[in-house]
N, C-alpha and C positions, 0 to 999 in steps of 0.2 A: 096241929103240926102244919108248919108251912115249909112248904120247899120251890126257890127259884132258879131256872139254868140262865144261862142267856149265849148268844152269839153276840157279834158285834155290833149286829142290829136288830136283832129278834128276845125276845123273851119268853119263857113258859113257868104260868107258879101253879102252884099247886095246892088246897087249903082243903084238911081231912078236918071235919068237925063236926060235932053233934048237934042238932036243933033242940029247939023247948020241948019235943016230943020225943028225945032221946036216939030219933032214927042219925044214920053215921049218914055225913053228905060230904063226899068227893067232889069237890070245886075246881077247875082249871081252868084259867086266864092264857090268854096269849096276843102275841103282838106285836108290832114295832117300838123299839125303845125309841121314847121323846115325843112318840104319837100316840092318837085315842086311837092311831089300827088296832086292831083284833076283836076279839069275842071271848066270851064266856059263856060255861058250860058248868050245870051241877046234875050229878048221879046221886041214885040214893042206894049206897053197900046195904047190904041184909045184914052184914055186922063189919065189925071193926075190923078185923082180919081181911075181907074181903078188899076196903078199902087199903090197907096196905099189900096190898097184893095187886092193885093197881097202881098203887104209887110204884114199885118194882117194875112194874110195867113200861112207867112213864121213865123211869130211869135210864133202863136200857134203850127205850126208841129215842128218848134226846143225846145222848152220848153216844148213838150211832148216827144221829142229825149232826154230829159235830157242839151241841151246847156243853157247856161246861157247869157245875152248881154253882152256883155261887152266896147260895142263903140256905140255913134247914133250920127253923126254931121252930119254939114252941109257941102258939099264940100270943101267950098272954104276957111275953117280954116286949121292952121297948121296940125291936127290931122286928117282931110278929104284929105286933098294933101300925108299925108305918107300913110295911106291908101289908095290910090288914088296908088301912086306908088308901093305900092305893088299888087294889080289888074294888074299893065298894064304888070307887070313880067310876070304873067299868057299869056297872049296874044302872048306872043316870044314863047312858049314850044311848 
């Protein structure tokens, strides 16, 4: 699952998914839109539930930050892979 907010200038996504060893990892990117600002950050949930139960989390502190959603798929559709590719940019900086 992927979910992104954004401001006008900021962004926050968010990438719940499993590794080749099955553990759940909670991913969160953040930044300036049109620049390499921000960072990235991966947790690792004890299970799935946990990891939604952060994303909930994340819901509420961005939509009290003023972000608005503006993405929530599934990985493995076209719009989860270009977001998907834009996460991994982060990882080379």
């Amino acid at each position: 699952m992927i979910v992104r907010w954004e401001t006008d200038h900021d962004y926050v996504l968010v990438h719940i998914h499993q590794d080749m060893l099955g553990d759940w990892i909670f991913s969160r990117a953040w930044g300036q839109i049109g620049t390499q600002f921000g960072g990235l950050k991966h947790q690792l949930a004890d299970t799935l539930a946990q990891a939604h139960m952060w994303l909930e989390d994340e819901t509420t502190i961005q939509a009290s930050r003023g972000f608005r959603k503006v993405l929530e798929v599934a990985d493995n559709t076209p719009e989860g892979q270009e977001a998907m590719r834009q996460l991994s940019l982060l990882d080379t900086v």
